[in-house]
C-alpha positions in Angstrom: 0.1 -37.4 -82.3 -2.8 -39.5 -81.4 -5.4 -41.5 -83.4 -9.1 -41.2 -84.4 -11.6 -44.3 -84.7 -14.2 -44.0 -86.1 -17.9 -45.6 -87.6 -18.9 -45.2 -90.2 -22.2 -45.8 -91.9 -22.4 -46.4 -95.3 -25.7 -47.6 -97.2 -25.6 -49.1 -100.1 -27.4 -48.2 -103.4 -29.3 -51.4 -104.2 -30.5 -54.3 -101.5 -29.2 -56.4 -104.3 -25.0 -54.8 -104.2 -22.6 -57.5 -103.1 -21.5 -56.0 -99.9 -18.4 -57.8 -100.3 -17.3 -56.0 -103.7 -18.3 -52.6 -101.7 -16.3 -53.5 -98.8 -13.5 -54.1 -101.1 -13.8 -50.7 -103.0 -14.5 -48.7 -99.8 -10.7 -50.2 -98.7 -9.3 -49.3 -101.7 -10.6 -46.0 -101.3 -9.1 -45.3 -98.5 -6.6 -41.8 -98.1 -3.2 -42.6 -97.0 -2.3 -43.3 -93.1 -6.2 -44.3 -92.4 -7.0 -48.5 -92.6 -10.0 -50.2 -91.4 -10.0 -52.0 -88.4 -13.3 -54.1 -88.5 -16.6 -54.1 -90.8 -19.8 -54.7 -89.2 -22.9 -55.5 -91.3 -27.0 -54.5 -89.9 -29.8 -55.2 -91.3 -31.5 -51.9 -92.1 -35.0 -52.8 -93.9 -36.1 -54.4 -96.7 -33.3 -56.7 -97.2 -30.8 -53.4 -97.2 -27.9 -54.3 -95.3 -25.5 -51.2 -94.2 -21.6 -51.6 -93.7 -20.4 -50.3 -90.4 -16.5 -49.7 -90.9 -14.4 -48.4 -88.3 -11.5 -46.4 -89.4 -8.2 -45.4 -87.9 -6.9 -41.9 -88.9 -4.7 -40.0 -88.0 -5.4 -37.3 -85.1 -3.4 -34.6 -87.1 -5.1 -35.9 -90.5 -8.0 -33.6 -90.7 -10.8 -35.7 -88.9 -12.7 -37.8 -91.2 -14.1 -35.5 -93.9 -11.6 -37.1 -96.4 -12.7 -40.6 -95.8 -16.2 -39.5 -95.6 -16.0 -38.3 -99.1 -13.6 -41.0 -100.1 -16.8 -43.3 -99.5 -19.2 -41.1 -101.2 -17.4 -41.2 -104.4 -17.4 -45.0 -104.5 -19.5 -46.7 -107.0 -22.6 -48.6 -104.9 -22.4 -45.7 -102.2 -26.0 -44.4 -101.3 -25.1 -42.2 -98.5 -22.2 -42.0 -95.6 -23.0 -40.8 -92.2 -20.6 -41.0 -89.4 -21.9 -43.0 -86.2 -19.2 -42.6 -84.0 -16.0 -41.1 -83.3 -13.5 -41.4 -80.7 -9.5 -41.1 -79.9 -7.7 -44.2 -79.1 
């Protein structure tokens, strides 16, 4: 069975959230078998700042609804979109 990677976007709620925390919450988050390989960080507009994590999942794992709504739920989350998928 093969893999999935894929971005994510994630906005926070606030311009002032401490994207570090959130990055730290959105790992813990995480369902089993899927890990982040990489954050990247772009300045949206007034001082907002989205994370850009790319997750590995599992091919057989459903996609990534689960980590899409994993993310939601965290506290600091304004929306999740996904930006990208591929197999690897």
């Amino acid at each position: 069975m093969g893999k999935v990677a894929a971005k994510i976007k994630v906005m926070p709620d606030s311009p002032e959230m401490d994207l570090d925390a959130l990055q730290e919450r959105l790992e813990s988050a995480l369902p089993e078998g899927a890990k982040i390989n990489g954050v990247e960080r772009e300045e949206v507009a007034f001082g907002l700042t989205a994370l850009y994590p790319t997750v590995i999942v599992p091919d057989g794992a459903g996609g990534t609804e689960t980590v899409e709504e994993n993310f939601a739920d965290v506290e600091g989350v304004e929306s999740v979109d996904v930006d990208n998928v591929g197999r690897i």
